[in-house]
N, C-alpha and C positions, 0 to 999 in steps of 0.2 A: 504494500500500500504506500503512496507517495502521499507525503503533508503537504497542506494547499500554501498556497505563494501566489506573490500577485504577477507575474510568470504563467503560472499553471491555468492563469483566468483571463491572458488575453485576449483570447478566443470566443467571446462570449456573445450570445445571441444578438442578431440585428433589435429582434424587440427585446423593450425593457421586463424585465419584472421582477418583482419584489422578493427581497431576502427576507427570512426569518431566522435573525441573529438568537444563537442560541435557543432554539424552539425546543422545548419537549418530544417526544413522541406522542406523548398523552393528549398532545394537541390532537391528533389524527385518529387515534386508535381508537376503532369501536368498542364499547362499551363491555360487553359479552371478550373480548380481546385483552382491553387493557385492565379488569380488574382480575384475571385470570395473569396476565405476566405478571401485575402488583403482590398480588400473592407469591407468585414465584421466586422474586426478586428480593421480598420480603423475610423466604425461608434461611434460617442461616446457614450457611454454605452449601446453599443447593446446587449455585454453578458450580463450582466446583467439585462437587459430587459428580454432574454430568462431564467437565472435563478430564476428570479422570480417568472418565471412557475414552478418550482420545486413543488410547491401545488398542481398543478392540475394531474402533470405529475407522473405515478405509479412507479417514481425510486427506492422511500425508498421500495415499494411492489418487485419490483423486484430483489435487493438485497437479502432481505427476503427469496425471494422465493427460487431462486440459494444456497442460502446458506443451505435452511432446504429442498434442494431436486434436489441438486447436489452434485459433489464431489470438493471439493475445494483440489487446486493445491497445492502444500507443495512437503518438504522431503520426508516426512511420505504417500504421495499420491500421483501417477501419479508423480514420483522424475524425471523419464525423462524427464521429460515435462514444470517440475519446472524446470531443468538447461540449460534445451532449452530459457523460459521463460525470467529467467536472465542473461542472456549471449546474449541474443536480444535486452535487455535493455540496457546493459553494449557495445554493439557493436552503437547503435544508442544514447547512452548517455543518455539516460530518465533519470532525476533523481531520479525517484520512480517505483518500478516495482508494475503493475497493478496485483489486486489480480483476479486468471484466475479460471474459473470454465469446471469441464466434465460433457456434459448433454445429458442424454442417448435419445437419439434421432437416428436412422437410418442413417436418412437423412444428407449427410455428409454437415456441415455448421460451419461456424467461425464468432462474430463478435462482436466489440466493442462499448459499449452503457456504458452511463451514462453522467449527468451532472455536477457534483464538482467532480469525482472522477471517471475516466473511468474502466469499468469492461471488461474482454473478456471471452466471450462463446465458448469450441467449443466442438462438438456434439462428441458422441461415433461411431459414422458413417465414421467421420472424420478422426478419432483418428486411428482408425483398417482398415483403405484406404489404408492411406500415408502411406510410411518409414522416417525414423531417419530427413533425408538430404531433403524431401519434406516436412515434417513438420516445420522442422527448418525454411521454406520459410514462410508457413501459419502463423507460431507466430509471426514473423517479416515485414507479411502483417499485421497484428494486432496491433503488437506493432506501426507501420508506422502512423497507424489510431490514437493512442493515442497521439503521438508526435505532427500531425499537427491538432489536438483540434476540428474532426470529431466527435467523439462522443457526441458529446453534438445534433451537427445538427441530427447525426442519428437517436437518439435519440428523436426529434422532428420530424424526420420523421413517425417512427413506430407508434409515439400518435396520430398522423393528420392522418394518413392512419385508426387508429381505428377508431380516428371518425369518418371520411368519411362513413366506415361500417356504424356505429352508424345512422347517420342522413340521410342517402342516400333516403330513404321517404320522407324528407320536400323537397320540390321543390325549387331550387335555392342553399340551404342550401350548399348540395355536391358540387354545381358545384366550389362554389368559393374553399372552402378547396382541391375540386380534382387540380383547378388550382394551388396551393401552393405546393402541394403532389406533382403535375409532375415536378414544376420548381425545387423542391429538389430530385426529382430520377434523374432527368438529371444532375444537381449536384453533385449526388453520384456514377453514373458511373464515371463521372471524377474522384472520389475518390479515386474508385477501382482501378482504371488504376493508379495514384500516390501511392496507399497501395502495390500494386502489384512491383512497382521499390524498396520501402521500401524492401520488402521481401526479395529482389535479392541483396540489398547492406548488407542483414542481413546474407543469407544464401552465399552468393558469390560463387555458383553452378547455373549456367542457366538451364544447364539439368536438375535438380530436378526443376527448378521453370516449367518447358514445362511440366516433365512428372508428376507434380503434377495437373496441369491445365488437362492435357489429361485424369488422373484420375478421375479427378471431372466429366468430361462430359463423361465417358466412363467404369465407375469401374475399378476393379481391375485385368486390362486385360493385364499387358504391352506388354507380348507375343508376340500380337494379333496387338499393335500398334503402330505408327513409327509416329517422330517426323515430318518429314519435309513434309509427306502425312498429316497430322496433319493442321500444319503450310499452305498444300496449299488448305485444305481446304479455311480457315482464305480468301486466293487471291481468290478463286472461287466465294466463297459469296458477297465480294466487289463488284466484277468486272462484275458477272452474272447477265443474262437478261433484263429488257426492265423498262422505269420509272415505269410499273407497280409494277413491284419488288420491284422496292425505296420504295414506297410506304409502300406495305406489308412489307419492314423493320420496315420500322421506326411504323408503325402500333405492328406489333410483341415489339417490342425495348421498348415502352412508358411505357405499366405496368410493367417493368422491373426493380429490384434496380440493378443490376449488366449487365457491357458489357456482350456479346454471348463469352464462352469460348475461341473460336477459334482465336475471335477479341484479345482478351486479351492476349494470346498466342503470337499474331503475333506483337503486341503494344511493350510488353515486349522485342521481340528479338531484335523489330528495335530500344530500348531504348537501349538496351545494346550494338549496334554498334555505339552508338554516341560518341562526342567528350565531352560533357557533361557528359558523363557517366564514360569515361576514367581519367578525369578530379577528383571525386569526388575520387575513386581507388587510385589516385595518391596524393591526399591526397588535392585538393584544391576544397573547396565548401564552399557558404553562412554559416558565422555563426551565431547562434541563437541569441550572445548580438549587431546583426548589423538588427534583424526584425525592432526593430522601424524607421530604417531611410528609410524603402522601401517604394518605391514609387508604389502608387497606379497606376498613368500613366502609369509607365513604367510595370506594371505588367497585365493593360490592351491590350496596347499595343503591349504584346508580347504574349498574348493570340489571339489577333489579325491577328499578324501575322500567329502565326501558325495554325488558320483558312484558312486564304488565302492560305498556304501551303497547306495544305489540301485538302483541294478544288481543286487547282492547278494538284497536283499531285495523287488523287481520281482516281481512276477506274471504282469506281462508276456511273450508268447511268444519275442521277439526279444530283451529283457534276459535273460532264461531263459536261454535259449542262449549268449546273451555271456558267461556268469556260467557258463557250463559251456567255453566253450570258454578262457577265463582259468583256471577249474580242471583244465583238461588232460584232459578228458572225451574219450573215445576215439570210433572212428566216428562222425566228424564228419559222412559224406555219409547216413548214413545219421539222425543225426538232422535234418539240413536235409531228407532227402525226406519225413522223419513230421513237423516241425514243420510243411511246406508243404501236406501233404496233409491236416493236421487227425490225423493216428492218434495220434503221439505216446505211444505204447507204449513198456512198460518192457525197452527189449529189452538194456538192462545185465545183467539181474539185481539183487539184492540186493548181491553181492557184490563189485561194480564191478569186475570186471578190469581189467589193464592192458595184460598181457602178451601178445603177437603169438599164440601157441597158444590164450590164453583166448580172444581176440576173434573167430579162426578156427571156435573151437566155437561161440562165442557166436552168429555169424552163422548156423552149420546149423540150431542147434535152431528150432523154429516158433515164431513169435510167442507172448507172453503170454496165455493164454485169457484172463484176470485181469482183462485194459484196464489203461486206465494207472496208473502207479503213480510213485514216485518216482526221478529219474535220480537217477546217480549226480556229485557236482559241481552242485545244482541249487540255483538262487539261493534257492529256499523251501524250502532244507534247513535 
């Protein structure tokens, strides 16, 4: 890794944009994200516990490898890429720019691994996708990942996920490392989703961060496609079908390191309408020499909440529900057999009953001719 100099930054974009001297990560990191690393950071010597896996884990091979059989990032190689590189650092303040490697791969991918010293990949698929202003997002989803100290977990992801291959014959064996493997992909989408705002305070272009996401799920089409069709996909897929659906989400979702494009898409836009977001722009966000006094509480807490938000405000057939059955929504069995069968009829009424007499009535009268309508206790109330 090279230390920034004003040398290393003469190179810097035609347009201006804003530095965020000394920024946290905590600025960026989704909630579900960053009270999950506050914790971690908070254990005492947990890193350390994980670096001492360094023996077992193939970092020094993998270096090795990148290096005698990629192209490493420089003046002299891939220079666009290099002043992309450090002008992402120098905008999010890294102190040290991460030595970045091109690895001829199709398959367009980006990511940052290592444990004393984080590396970035990204593939020749990747490279020959994007343009200038969508890359500039990719390096600065990367760099995002370097700053709030992911790589090291991701890197313990990709070893556990080998093994698992490895030993998935000894009975029992797999199952516990697959339980370790899912609690860190469910981890790492959070990631994704806080690497993803990184990109956007790096590139400070929303359109390129959309139509770089659209590319990834869709090649090199823009022509052919349009952002806010895009985008409602993103609202179709929340909102569609029957708890069965939930289900097959979250089924689909598990083997997953990264959110469903569309999600990410639509995560990103609604991050960038925030007051939080505006906030950071304007030049006021968590600084990095204020990490040690955070409070763990308070960073569960607000993870917290922004579950119950969630939930609340979910589209979702299965959040729906949850968000009804926390509000004390009566005939439970009988909303679980409309959720599952797709009916989903308003068979409250308007007037939500509560009471053991109303509910009795409520079940003789005949369904709704109406179709559906709004329950009562419904997270899109």
């Amino acid at each position: 890794m090279t230390e920034h100099s004003s040398e290393s930054h003469k190179n810097v974009p035609s347009r201006q944009r804003r530095r965020f001297a000394g920024i946290s990560s905590r600025a960026y990191e989704h909630p579900a994200d960053r009270s999950a690393l506050v914790a971690l950071r908070k254990l005492s010597g947990f890193d350390t516990v994980f670096k001492t896996l360094s023996g077992l884990l193939p970092e020094r091979s993998l270096r090795l490898l990148f290096l005698s059989d990629s192209v490493r990032v420089s003046d002299a190689q891939f220079a666009h890429l290099n002043d992309m590189l450090r002008d992402a650092c120098y905008i999010l303040d890294l102190e040290k720019v991460p030595p970045m490697y091109v690895n001829q791969d199709p398959q367009p991918n980006a990511m940052c691994i290592g444990l004393d010293e984080p590396i970035i990949v990204v593939t020749t698929g990747l490279v020959e996708l994007l343009d200038e202003e969508e890359m500039r997002a990719v390096i600065g989803h990367e760099v995002g990942h370097a700053l709030s100290g992911h790589a090291v977990y991701r890197t313990i992801l990709l070893f556990l996920t080998n093994i698992a291959l490895k030993v998935a014959w000894i009975p029992l064996g797999n199952v516990a490392i697959m339980a370790i493997v899912t609690a860190l992909r469910e981890w790492f989408r959070k990631s994704e989703l806080s690497a993803d705002r990184a990109g956007l305070l790096v590139g400070q272009d929303l359109q390129a961060s959309m139509r770089g996401l659209m590319k990834i799920a869709g090649g090199n089409h823009l022509h052919e496609m349009n952002v806010d069709a895009f985008l409602a996909q993103a609202d179709e897929y929340e909102k569609g079908g029957d708890l069965r659906d939930s289900v097959l989400k979250i089924l689909n979702l598990l083997p997953r390191s990264h959110p469903f494009t569309t999600v990410r898409a639509a995560e990103l836009k609604k991050w960038s309408e925030t007051r939080d977001y505006q906030r950071i722009m304007d030049g006021h966000y968590p600084r990095r020499d204020e990490d040690k006094d955070t409070s763990v509480t308070d960073s569960f807490r607000e993870s917290a909440a922004h579950y119950a938000d969630t939930v609340r405000t979910s589209k979702d057939p299965l959040m729906k529900l949850v968000g009804d059955i926390a509000g004390g929504a009566g005939d439970l069995g009988g909303k679980l057999r409309d959720k599952f069968t797709g009916q989903g009829g308003s068979s409250a009424g308007k007037g939500g009953a509560k009471d053991g007499s109303a509910d009795s009535a409520r079940r003789e009268e005949p369904q709704n001719p109406d179709g559906p309508g709004t329950e009562p206790g419904s997270a899109g109330s």
